[in-house]
C-alpha positions as CSV (number, residue, x, y, z in Angstrom):
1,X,0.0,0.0,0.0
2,X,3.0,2.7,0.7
3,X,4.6,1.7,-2.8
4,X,1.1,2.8,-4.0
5,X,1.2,5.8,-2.5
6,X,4.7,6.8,-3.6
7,X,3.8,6.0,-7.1
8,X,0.8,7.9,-7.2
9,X,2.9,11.0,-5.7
10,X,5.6,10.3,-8.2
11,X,3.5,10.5,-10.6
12,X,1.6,13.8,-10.1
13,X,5.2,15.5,-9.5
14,X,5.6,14.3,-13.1
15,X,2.8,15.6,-14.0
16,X,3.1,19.0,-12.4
17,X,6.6,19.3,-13.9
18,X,4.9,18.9,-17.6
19,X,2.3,20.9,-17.1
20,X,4.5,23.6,-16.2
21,X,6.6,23.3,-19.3
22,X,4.3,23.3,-21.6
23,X,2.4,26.3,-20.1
24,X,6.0,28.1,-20.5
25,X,6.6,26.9,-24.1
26,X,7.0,29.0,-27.2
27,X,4.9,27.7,-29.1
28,X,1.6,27.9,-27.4
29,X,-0.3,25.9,-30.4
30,X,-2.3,23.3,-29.5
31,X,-1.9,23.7,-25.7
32,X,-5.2,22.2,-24.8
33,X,-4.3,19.2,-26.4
34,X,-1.0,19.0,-24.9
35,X,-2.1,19.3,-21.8
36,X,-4.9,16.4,-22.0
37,X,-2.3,14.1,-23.7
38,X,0.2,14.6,-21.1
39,X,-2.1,14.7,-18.1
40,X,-3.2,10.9,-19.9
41,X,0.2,9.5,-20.7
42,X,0.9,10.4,-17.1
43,X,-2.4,8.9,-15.5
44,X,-2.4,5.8,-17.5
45,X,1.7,5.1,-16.4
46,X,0.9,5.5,-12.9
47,X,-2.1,3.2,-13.0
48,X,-0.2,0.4,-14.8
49,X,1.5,0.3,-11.3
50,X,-1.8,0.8,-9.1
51,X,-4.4,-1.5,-10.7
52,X,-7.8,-0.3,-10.1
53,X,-10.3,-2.4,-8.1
54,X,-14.3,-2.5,-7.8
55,X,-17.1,-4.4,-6.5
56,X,-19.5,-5.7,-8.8
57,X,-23.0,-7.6,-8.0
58,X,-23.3,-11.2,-9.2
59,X,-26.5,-14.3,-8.7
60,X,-25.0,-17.0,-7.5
61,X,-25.1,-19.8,-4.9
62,X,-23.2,-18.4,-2.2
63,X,-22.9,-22.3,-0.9
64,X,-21.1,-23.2,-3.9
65,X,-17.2,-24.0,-5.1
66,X,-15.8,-24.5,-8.4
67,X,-13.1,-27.7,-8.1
68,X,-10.6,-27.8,-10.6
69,X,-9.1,-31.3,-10.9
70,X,-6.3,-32.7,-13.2
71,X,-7.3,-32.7,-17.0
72,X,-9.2,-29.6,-16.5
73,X,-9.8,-27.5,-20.2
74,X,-8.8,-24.2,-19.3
75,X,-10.6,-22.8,-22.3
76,X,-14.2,-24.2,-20.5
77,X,-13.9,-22.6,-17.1
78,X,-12.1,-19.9,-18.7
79,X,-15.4,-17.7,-18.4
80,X,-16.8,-19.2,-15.1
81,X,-17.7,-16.7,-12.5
82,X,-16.6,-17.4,-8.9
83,X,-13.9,-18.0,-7.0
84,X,-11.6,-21.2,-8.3
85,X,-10.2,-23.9,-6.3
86,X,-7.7,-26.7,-7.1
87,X,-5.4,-29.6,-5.0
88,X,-1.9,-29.6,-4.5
89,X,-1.4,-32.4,-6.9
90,X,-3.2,-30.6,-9.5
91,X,-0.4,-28.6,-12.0
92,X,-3.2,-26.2,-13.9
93,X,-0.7,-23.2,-14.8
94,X,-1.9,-19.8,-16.1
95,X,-5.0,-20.2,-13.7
96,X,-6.0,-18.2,-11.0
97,X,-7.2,-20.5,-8.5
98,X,-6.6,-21.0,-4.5
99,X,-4.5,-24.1,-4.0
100,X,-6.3,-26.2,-1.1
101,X,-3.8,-28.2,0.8
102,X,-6.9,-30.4,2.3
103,X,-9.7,-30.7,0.7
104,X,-11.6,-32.6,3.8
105,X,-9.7,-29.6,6.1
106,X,-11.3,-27.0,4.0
107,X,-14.7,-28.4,3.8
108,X,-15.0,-28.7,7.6
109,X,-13.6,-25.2,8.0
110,X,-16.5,-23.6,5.5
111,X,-19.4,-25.8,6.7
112,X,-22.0,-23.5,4.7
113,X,-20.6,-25.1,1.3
114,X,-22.9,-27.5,0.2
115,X,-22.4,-28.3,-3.3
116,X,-19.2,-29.0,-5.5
117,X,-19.0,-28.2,-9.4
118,X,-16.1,-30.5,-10.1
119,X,-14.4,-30.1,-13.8
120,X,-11.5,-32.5,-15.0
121,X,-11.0,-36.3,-14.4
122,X,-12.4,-36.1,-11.0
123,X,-11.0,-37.1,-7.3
124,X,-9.5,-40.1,-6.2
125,X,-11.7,-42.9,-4.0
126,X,-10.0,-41.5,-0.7
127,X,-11.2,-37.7,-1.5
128,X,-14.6,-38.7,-2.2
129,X,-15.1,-40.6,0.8
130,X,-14.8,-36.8,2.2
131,X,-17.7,-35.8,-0.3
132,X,-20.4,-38.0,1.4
133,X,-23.6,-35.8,2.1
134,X,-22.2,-33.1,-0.3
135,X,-23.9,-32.3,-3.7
136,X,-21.5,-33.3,-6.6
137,X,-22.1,-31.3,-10.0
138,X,-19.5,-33.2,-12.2
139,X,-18.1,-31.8,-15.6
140,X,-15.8,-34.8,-17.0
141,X,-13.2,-34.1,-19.3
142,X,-12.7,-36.5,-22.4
143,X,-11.3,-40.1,-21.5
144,X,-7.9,-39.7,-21.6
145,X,-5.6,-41.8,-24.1
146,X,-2.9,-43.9,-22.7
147,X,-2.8,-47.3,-20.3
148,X,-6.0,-47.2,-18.4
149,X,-5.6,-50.7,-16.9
150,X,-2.6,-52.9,-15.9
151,X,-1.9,-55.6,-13.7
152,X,1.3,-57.7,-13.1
153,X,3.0,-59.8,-10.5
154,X,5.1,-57.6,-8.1
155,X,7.2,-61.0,-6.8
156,X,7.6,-64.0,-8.6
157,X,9.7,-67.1,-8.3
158,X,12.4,-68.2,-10.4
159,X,11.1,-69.6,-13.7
160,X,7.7,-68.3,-13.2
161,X,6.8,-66.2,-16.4
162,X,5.8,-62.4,-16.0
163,X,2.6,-61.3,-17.4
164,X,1.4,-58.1,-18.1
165,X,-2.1,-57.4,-18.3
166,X,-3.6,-54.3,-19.0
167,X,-6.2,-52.6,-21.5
168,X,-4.9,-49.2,-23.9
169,X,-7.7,-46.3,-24.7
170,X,-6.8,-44.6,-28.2
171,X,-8.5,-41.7,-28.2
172,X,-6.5,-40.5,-31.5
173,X,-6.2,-41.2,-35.1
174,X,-3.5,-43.1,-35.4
175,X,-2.8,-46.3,-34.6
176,X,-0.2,-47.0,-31.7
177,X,2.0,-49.2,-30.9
178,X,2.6,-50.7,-27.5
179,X,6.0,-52.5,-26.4
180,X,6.6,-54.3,-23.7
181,X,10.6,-54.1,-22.9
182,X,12.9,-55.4,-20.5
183,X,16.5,-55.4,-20.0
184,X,17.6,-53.2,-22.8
185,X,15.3,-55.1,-25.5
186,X,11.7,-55.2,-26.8
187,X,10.1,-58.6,-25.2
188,X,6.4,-58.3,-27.0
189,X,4.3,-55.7,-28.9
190,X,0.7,-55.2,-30.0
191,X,-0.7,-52.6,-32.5
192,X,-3.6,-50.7,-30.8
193,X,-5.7,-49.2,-33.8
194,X,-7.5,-45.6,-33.9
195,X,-10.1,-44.9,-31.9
196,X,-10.0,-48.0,-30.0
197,X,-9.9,-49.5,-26.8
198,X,-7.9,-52.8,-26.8
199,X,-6.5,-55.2,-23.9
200,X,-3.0,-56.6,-23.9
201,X,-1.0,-59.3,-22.5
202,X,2.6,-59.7,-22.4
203,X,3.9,-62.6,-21.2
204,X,8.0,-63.2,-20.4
205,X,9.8,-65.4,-17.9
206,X,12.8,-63.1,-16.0
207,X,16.2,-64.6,-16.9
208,X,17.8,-62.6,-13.9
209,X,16.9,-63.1,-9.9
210,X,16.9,-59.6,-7.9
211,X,14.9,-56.1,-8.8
212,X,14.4,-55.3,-12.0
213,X,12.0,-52.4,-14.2
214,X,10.4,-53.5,-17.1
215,X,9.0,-50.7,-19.3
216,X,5.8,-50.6,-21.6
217,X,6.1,-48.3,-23.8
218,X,3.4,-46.3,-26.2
219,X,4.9,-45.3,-29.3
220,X,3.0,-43.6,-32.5
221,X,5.5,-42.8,-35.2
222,X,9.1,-41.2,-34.4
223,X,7.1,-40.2,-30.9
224,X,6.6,-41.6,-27.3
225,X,2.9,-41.5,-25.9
226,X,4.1,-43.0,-22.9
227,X,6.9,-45.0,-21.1
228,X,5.9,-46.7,-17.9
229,X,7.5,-48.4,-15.2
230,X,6.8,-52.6,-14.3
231,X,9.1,-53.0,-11.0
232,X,9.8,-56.8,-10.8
233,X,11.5,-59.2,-7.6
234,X,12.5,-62.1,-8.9
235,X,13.8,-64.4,-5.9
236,X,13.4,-67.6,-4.5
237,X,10.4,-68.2,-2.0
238,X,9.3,-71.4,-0.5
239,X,6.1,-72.6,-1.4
240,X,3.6,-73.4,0.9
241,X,2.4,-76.7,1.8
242,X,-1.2,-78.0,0.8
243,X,-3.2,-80.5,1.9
244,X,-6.6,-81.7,-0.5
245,X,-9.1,-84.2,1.5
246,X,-11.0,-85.1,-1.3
247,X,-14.7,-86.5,-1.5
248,X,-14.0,-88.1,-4.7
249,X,-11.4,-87.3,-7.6
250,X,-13.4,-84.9,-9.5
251,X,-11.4,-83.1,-12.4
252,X,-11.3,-79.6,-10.4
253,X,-9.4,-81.6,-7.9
254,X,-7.3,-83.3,-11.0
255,X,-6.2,-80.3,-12.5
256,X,-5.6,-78.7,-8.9
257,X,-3.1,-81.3,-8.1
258,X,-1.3,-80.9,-11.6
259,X,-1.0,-77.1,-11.1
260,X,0.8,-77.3,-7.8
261,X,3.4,-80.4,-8.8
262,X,3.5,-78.3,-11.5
263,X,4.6,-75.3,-9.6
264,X,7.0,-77.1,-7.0
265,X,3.9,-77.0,-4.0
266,X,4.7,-79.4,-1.4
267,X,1.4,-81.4,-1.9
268,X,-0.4,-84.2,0.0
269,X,-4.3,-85.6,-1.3
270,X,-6.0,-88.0,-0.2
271,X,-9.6,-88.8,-1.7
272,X,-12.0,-91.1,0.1
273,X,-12.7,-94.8,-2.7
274,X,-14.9,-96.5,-0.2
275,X,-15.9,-95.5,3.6
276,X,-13.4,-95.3,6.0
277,X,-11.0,-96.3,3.0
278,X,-8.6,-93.7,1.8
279,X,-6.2,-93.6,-2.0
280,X,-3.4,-90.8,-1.1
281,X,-0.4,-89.0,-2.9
282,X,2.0,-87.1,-2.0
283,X,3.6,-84.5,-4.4
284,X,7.4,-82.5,-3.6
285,X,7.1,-83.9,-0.3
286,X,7.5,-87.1,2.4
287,X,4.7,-89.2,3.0
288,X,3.1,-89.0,5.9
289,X,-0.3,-91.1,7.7
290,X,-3.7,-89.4,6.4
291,X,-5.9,-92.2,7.5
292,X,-6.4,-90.1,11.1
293,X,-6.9,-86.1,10.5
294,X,-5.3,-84.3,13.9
295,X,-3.6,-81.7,15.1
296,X,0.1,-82.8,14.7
297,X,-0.9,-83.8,11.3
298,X,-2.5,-80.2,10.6
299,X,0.7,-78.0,11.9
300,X,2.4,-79.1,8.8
301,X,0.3,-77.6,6.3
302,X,-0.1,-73.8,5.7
303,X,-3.6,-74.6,4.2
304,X,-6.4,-76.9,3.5
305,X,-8.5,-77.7,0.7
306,X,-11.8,-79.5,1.0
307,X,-15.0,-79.7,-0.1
308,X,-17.9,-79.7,2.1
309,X,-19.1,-83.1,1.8
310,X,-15.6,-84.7,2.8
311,X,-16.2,-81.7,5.6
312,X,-19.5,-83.2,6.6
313,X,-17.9,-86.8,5.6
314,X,-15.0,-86.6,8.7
315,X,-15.4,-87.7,12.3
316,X,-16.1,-84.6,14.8
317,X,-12.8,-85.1,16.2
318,X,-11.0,-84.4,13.0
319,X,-13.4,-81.4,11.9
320,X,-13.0,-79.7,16.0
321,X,-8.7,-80.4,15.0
322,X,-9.6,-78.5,11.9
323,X,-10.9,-75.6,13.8
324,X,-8.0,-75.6,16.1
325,X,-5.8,-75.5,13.3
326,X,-7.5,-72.8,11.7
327,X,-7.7,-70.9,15.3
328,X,-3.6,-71.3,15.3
329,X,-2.8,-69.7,11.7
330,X,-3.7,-72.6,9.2
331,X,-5.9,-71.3,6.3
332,X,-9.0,-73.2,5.0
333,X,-10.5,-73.3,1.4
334,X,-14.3,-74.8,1.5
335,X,-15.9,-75.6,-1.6
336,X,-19.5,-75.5,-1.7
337,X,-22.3,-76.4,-4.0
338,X,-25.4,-77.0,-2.1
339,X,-27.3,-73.9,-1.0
340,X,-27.7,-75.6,2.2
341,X,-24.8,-75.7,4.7
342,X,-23.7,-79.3,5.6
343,X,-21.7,-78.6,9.0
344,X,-21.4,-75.7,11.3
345,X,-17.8,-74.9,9.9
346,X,-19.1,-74.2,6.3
347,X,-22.3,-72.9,7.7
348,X,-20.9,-69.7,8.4
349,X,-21.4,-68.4,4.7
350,X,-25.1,-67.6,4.1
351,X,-25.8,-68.7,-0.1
352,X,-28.7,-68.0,-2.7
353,X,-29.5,-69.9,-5.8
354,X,-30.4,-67.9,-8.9
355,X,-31.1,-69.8,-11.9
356,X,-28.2,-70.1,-14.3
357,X,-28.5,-68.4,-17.6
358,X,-27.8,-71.2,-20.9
359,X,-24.7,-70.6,-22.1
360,X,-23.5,-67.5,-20.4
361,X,-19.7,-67.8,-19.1
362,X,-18.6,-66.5,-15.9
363,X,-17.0,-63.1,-15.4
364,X,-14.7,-62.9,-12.1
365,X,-13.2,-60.0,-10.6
366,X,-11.0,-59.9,-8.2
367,X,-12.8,-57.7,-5.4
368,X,-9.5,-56.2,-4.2
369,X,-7.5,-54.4,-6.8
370,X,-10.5,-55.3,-9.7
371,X,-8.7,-57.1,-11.1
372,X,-10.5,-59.3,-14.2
373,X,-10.4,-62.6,-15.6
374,X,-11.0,-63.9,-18.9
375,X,-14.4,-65.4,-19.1
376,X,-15.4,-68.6,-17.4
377,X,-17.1,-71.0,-19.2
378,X,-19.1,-72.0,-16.9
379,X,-22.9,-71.6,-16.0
380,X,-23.1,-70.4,-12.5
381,X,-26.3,-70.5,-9.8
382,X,-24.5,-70.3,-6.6
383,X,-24.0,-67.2,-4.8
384,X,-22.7,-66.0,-2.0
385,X,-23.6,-63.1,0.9
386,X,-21.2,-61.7,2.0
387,X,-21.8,-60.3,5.9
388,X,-20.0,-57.4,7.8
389,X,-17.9,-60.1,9.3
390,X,-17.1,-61.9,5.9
391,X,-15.4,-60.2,2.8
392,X,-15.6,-60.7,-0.7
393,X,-12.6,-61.8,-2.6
394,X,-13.9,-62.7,-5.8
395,X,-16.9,-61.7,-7.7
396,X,-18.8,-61.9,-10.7
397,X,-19.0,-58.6,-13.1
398,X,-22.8,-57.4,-11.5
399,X,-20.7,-57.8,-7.6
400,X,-22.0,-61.2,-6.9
401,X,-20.1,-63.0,-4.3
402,X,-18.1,-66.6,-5.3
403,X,-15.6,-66.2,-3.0
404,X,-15.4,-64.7,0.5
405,X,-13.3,-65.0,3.5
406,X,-13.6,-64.6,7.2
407,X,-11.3,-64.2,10.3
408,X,-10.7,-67.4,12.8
409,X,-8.3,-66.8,15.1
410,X,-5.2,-66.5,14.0
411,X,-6.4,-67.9,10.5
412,X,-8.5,-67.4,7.5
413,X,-11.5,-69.3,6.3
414,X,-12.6,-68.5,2.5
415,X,-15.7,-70.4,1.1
416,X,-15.7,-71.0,-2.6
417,X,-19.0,-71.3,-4.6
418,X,-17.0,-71.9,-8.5
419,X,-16.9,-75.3,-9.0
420,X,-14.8,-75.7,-12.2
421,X,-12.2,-73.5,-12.9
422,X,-10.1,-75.7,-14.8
423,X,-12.7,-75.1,-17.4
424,X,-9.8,-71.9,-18.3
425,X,-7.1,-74.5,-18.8
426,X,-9.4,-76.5,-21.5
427,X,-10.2,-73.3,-23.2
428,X,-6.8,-72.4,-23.5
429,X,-6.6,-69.4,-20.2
430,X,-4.0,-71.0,-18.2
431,X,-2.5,-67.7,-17.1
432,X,-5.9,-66.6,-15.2
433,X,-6.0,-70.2,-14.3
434,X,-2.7,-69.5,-12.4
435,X,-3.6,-66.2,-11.6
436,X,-7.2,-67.4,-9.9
437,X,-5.1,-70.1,-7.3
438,X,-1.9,-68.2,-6.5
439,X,-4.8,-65.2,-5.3
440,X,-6.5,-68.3,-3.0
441,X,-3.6,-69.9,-1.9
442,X,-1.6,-66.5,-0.6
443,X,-5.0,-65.0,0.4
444,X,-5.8,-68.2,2.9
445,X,-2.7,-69.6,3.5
446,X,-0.5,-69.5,7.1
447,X,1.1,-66.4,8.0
448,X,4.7,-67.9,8.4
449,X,8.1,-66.3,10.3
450,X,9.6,-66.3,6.5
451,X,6.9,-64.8,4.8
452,X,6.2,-61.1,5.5
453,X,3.1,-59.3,3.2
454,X,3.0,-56.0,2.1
455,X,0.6,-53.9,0.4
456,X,1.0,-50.4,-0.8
457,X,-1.8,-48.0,-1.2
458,X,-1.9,-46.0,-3.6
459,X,-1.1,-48.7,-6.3
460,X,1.4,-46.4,-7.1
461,X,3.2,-44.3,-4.6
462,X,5.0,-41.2,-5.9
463,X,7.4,-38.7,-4.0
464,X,6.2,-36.3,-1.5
465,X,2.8,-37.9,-1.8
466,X,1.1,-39.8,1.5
467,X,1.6,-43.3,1.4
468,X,0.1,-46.1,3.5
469,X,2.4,-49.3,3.9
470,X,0.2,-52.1,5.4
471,X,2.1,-55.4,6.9
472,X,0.7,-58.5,8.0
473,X,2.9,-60.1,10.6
474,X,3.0,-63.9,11.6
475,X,2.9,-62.8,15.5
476,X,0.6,-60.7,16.3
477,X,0.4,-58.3,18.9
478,X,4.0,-57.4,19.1
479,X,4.9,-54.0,18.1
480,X,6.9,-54.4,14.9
481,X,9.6,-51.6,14.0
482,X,9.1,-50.6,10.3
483,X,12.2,-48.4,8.7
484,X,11.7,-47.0,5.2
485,X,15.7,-46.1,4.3
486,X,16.3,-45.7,8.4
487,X,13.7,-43.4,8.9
488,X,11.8,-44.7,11.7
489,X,7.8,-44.9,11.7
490,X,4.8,-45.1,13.6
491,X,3.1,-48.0,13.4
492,X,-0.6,-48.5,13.8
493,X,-2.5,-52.1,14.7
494,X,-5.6,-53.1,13.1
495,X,-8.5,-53.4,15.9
496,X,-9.9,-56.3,14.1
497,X,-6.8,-57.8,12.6
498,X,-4.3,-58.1,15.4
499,X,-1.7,-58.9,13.3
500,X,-2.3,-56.6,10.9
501,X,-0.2,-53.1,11.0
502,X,0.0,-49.9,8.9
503,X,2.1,-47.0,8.8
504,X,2.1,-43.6,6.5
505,X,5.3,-42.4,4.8
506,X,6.0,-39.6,2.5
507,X,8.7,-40.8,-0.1
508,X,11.6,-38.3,-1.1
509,X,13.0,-40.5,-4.1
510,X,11.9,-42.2,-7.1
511,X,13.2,-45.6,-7.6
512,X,13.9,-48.5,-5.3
513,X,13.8,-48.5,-1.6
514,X,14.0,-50.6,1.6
515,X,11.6,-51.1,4.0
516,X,12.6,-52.9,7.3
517,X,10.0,-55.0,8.7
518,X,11.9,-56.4,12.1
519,X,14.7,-58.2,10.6
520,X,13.3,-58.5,7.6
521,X,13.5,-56.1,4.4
522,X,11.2,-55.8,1.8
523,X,12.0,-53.7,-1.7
524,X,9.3,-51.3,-2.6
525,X,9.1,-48.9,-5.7
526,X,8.7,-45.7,-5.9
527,X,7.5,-44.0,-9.0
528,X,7.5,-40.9,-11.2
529,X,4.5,-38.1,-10.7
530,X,4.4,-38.7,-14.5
531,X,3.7,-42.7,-14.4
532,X,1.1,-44.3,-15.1
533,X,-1.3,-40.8,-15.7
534,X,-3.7,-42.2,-18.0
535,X,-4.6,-45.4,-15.8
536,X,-4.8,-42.7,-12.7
537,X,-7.1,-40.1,-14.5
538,X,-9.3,-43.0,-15.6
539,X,-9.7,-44.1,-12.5
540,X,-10.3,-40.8,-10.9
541,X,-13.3,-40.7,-13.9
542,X,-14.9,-43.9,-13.2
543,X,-15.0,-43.5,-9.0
544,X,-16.1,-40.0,-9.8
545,X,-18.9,-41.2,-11.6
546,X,-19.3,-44.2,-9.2
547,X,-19.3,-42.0,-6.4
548,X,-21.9,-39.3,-8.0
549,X,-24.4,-42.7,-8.9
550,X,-24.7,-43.8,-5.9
551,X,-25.3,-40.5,-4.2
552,X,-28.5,-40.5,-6.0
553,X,-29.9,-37.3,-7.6
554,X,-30.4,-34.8,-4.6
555,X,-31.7,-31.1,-5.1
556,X,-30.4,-28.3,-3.9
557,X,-33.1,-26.0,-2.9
558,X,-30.9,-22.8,-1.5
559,X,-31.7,-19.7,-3.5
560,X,-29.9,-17.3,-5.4
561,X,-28.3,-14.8,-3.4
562,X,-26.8,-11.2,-4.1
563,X,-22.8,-11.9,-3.8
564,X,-20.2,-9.1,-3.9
565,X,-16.9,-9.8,-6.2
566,X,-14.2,-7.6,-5.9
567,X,-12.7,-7.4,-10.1
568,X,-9.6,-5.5,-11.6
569,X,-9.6,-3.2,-14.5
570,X,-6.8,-4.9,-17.5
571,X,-3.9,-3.0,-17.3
572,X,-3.8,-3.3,-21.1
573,X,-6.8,-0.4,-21.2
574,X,-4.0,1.9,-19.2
575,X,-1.2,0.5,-21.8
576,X,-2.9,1.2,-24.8
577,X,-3.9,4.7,-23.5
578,X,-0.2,5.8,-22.5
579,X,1.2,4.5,-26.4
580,X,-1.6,6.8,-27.5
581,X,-0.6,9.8,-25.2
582,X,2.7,9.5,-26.2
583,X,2.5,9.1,-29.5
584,X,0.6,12.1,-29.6
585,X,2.9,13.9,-28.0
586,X,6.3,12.6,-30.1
587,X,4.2,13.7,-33.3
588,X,3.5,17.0,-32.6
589,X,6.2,18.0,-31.1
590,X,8.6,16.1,-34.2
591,X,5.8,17.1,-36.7
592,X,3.1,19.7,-36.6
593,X,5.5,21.9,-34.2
594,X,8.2,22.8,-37.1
């Protein structure tokens, strides 16, 4: 305000000093004229330094915000009227609007906002659950082009192929090229035409052990759409040990027991030929007595598969050691296909029937990470539900329940309703075959001393951005010490998971870092701001619009009230004024004065 002041002083000194000249010039022609131009030039210099400000009267819902997300068109909102607001992760440059460091923050601090107009791709699932109870007005952008889906193993064993799994949105016309590459050469490619939205899988088994990056790369001509990171431990990790009691020798129990010899699973089966008469094998492992189910013979395995009517089939002494093995860390796989429980362990699962449509195949999702399968062929009745206790763990594409799983102890029961999936191996899927058992065995099986789990949220941690590292611990209720690069952190325990922890880190480098779980140390990526922006915007779009369609279609009734807004004169008006002035001035002085 005191610079203000000094120029406006400054400038009517000028002024003065002018005016005085040319009252005591010579030539007096033209004075008036003089006089205005100089008294102009003078004016408009002065208020090119000291904008001018005024209040101007505008309708509008004094309850409302205008959110500016990432992907926002700057030409649209351009010409909105009130005030602007963005995130901190939001780059929108050449736009005046007031960066909110927290949007939940904000919101409780202005409780009389009631409504958001939200332009761009949207918020992520974690800011909208802040939204609930607020009305949404959402302007999408177009879908943007790039990787809008992927999904890969982040650890695999040695000689277990990587695949890479995704789907590509063209939004242009020209066709693109995406290349998967690994270790300074292209490992697989796929043209993805114009206009078109096309999945891919890559598939490539890791020649090396240890962390490596794979990169997918988007390439249309001589230029690069994209180049994303795949981060990839390859290492050597026991597997754990199964145990199958078997009814009867069905062909899901067949293919099963392939798959994990396959795969180097320590495996034992035994399928009941007659009553109280037993056929058994033992796969990557010693044989051991199976005629008597206990709880010595239990601590052995990290999980069990059986199918309820070998469940019902069992003395109750072997299904209470069951229990007590489940109680103490074993996991337990149940496969259903009546809608009526057979025993009190598998009755903890409530089912429905529907009946199944002719010829429809079966469309899974993992409920996690959505993850989806190629179809099924299969035509499925059985169902699920899926109770506060219980969660869902795979499901069909309309969020059907097939597979749940609940807490028992220190273990994990999951319930399975899909009762062929080796129908994928005959049809030529053995990837999401693979893909479907590895989920159920590492979801289920026995949290051991050797085996530490870690999940990351969000999928894809960047620097300086909050992230949640979650561990599961084989021992719970001790207070583990978590290090990310010997910085120490907090860890929180899950109420309802005991041995469940979490802890929240802001990164400071891209790349590869160390976390230290007790003695143990676990690798986690780090990536760009840039990766993966395509998949995130999409996302951000479809839990936008999720979010808005389950809110329902609410109303805002608040009227239209009279709202202030302080605006600015351009300084280009004051610009273009002074070059008149003066020019003015240079010509008759240079030309109509001689």
């Amino acid at each position: 305000m005191e610079f203000n002041y000094i120029a406006m002083l400054a400038g009517f000194l000028l002024m003065t000093f002018l005016l005085y000249k040319e009252v005591r010039r010579a030539n007096q022609a033209r004075l008036l004229w003089r006089i205005l131009a100089n008294i102009v030039a003078v004016g408009c210099f002065v208020l090119l330094i000291v904008p001018i400000r005024y209040e101007t009267h505008l309708k509008q819902n004094p309850d409302e915000i205008i959110l500016l997300t990432e992907g926002t068109n700057l030409d649209s909102v351009a010409n909105l009227k009130g005030k602007k607001y963005t995130l901190p992760s939001v780059d929108l440059k050449n736009t005046k609007a007031t960066t909110i460091a927290d949007l939940s923050y904000f919101l409780k601090s202005n409780p009389n906002i009631r409504k958001l107009n939200v332009y761009g791709y949207g918020l992520t699932a974690a800011e909208l659950e802040n939204l609930k109870g607020y009305q949404i007005s959402f302007h999408p952008s177009a879908n943007p082009t790039g990787i809008i889906a992927a999904n890969w193993p982040a650890k695999l064993k040695t000689s277990e192929p990587l695949q890479v799994q995704g789907m590509y949105q063209n939004t242009t016309k020209e066709t693109v090229k995406l290349l998967l590459k690994g270790l300074g050469k292209a490992v697989d490619s796929v043209n993805i035409e114009a206009n078109a939205n096309k999945s891919f899988s890559f598939k490539t088994t890791p020649k090396q052990t240890g962390k490596a990056v794979y990169q997918l790369l988007a390439l249309q001509k001589n230029d690069t759409l994209a180049k994303e990171a795949v981060p990839v431990q390859v290492g050597n990790q026991a597997s754990m040990k199964v145990l199958i009691l078997a009814s009867f020798p069905d062909f899901e129990y067949k293919f099963l027991k392939n798959w994990l010899y396959e795969n180097q699973y320590p495996l034992a089966f035994r399928s009941q030929i007659s009553k109280n008469k037993y056929a058994s094998d033992f796969l990557n492992m010693d044989s051991i007595n199976l005629s008597q189910i206990n709880a010595l013979s239990l601590k052995k395995f990290d999980i069990l598969i059986i199918d309820e009517e070998e469940l019902a089939a069992i003395s109750p002494g072997e299904r209470s050691s069951i229990n007590i093995a489940v109680n103490n860390g074993m996991g337990l796989l149940i496969r259903v296909t009546d809608s009526k429980a057979l025993t009190r362990l598998s009755g903890k699962s409530n089912r429905f029937e529907i009946p199944p449509l002719k010829g429809k195949t079966l469309n899974l999702m993992l409920a996690e990470d959505h993850f989806k399968f190629n179809p099924l062929p299969l035509e499925q009745g059985l169902f699920l539900k899926t109770n506060q206790n219980e969660q869902s763990v795979i499901t069909d594409a309309s969020g059907k329940t097939l597979v749940n799983s609940s807490i028992s102890g220190y273990g994990k029961i999951l319930t399975s309703s899909i009762s062929s999936t080796y129908n994928w191996i005959l049809s030529g899927e053995k990837t999401d075959y693979a893909a479907y058992w590895s989920k159920l065995l590492a979801n289920a099986a026995r949290k051991r001393n050797d085996m530490l789990t870690v999940n990351i949220i969000p999928q894809f941690p960047v620097v300086n951005q909050k992230t949640r590292i979650i561990t599961d611990l084989s021992v719970a209720g001790k207070l583990p010490i978590l290090k990310v690069d010997d910085v120490q952190l907090n860890p929180r325990q899950n109420m309802e998971l005991p041995f469940q922890w979490d802890a929240l880190y802001w990164p400071k480098k891209t790349g590869w870092i160390d976390l230290q779980v007790n003695q143990n140390i676990e690798p986690i990526y780090i990536y760009k701001k840039t990766d993966w922006q395509a998949l995130k915007n999409q996302q951000n779009l479809n839990d936008t619009h999720q979010f808005i369609k389950n809110l329902g279609t609410a109303v805002n009734n608040t009227q239209l009230k009279d709202v202030v807004i302080e605006e600015e004169i351009s300084i280009w008006w004051f610009f273009t004024g002074f070059l008149l002035a003066a020019a003015f001035l240079w010509y008759e002085s240079r030309i109509l004065a001689v």
